[in-house]
C-alpha positions as CSV (number, residue, x, y, z in Angstrom):
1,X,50.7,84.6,-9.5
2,X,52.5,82.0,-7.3
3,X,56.1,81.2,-8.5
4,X,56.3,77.6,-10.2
5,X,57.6,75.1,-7.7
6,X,61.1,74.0,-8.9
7,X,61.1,70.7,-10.6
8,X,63.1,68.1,-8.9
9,X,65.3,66.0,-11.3
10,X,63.8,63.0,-12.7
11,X,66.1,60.3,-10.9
12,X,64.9,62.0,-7.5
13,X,60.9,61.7,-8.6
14,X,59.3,59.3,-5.1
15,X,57.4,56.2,-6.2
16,X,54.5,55.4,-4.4
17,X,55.1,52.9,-1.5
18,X,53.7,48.9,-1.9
19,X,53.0,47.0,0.6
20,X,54.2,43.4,0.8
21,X,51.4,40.5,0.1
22,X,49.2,39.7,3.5
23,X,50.3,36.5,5.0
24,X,48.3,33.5,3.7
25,X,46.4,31.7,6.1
26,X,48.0,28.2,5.4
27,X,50.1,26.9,6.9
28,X,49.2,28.6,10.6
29,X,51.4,29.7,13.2
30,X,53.2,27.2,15.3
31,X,50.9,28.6,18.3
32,X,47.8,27.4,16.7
33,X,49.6,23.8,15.7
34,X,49.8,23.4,19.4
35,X,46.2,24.8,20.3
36,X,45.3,22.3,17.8
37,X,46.9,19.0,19.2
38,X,45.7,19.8,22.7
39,X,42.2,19.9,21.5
40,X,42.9,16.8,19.7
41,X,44.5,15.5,23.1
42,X,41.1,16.5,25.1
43,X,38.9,15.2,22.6
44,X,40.4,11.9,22.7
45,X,40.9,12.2,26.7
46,X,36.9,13.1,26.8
47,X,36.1,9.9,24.6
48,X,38.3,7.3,26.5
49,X,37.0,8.5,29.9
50,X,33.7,8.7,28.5
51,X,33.6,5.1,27.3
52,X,35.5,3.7,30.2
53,X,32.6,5.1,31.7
54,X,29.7,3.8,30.2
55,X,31.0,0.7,29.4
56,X,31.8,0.6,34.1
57,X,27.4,1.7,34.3
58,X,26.9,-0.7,31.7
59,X,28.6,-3.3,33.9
60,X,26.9,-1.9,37.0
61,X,23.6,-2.6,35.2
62,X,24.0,-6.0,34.2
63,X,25.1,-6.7,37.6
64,X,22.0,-5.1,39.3
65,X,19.9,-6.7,36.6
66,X,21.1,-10.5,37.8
67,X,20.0,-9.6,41.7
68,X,16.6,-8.8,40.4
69,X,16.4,-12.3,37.7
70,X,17.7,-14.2,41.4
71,X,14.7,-12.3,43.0
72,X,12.2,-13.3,40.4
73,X,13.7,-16.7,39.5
74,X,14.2,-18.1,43.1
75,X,11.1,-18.2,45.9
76,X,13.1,-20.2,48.0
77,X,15.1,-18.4,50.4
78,X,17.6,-20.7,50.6
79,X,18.2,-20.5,46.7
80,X,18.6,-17.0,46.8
81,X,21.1,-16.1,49.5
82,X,22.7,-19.1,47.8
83,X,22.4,-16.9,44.4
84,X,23.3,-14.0,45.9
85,X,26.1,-15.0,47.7
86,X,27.7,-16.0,44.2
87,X,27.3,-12.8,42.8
88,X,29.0,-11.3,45.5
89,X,32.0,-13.6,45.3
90,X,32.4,-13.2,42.0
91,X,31.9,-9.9,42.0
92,X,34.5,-9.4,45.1
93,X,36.9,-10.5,42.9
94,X,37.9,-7.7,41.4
95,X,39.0,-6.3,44.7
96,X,40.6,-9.7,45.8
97,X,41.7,-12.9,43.4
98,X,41.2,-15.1,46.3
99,X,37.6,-13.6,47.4
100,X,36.2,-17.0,45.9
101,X,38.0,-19.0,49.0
102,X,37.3,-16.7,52.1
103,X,35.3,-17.8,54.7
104,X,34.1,-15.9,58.3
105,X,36.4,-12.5,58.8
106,X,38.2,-12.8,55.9
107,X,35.2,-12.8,53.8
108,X,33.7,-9.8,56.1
109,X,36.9,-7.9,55.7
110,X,36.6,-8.5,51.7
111,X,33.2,-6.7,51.7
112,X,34.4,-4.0,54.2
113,X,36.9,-3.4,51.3
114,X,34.2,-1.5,49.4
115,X,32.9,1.6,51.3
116,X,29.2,1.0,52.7
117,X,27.5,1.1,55.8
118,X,28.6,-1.5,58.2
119,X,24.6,-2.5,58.4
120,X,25.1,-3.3,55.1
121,X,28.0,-5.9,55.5
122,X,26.8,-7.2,58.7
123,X,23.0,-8.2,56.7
124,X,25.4,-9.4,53.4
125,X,27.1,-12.2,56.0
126,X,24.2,-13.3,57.3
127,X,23.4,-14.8,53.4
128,X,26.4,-16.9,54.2
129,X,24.8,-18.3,57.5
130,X,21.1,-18.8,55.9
131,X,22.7,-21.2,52.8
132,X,23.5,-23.5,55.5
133,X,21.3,-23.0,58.3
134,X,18.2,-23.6,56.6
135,X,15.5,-23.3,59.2
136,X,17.5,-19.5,60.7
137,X,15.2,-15.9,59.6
138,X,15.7,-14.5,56.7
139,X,14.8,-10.8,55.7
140,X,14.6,-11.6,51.7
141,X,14.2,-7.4,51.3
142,X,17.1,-6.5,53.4
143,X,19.2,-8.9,51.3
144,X,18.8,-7.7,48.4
145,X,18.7,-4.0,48.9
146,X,22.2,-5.2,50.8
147,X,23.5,-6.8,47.8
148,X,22.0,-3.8,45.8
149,X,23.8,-1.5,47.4
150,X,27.1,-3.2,47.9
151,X,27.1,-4.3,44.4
152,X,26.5,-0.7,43.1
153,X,29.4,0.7,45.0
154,X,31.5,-1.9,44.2
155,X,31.0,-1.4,40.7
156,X,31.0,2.4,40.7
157,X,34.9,3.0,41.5
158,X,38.1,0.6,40.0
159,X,39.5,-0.8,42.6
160,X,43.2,-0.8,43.4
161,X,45.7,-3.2,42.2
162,X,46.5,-5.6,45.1
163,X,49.7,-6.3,46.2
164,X,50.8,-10.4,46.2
165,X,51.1,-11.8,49.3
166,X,54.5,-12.6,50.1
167,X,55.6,-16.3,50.7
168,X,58.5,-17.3,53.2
């Protein structure tokens, strides 16, 4: 037989060991507080610059829509470079206030603003020449793909805020 293990005094007898409760889930750490706000930050990035967006192609759109209503609505040449010569003034003047009032180089150095082929400027001041020169060529498909493309490249970037001229 195996001796009886002494028996320890009561007051010395080991409870078992309890663990403290599991951390609730609420509130969360500060860490994910933060994760948190910069996805709310990106979301609302993604949605401004997303609707800045569409609402710049819808712009684009109605833009290009207007050449093709001055192609369908005018069979006069004279009407349409007339036509399309406003468009492009008015839409110029987002890259200058005074685009409206420039006439010869100025007016060609206003379209240069906007980055196309210099074919393309060179056709767009001949519109210019043809509202007042009646009887001069016209290339009524050149024109408008000019205008086309000008006008989609105009509207594609924002332009930069303009310095005022200074007066003396």
């Amino acid at each position: 037989m195996m001796p009886a293990l002494p028996s320890a005094p009561p007051q010395l007898v080991l409870r078992d060991i309890h663990m403290p409760p599991s951390p609730s889930w609420w509130p969360p750490a500060p860490g994910w507080w933060l994760l948190a706000a910069l996805l709310l930050v990106l979301l609302g990035l993604s949605v401004f610059l997303g609707l800045r967006r569409r609402r710049r192609r819808r712009a684009c759109q109605r833009v290009l829509a207007e050449v093709s209503a001055l192609d369908a609505r005018h069979a006069d040449d004279e009407a349409l470079a007339r036509g399309l010569h406003q468009l492009l003034r008015r839409s110029a003047r987002r890259y200058d206030a005074t685009a409206v009032q420039k006439r010869g180089d100025a007016w060609r150095q206003t379209l240069a603003r906007v980055k196309v082929k210099a074919s393309t400027v060179d056709v767009l001041m001949l519109l210019e020449q043809r509202m007042y020169q009646p009887m001069g060529t016209f290339d009524r498909a050149a024109a408008l793909a000019a205008t086309r493309e000008w006008l989609s490249a105009a509207w594609r970037r924002q332009p930069r805020k303009q310095e005022a001229p200074e007066h003396a």
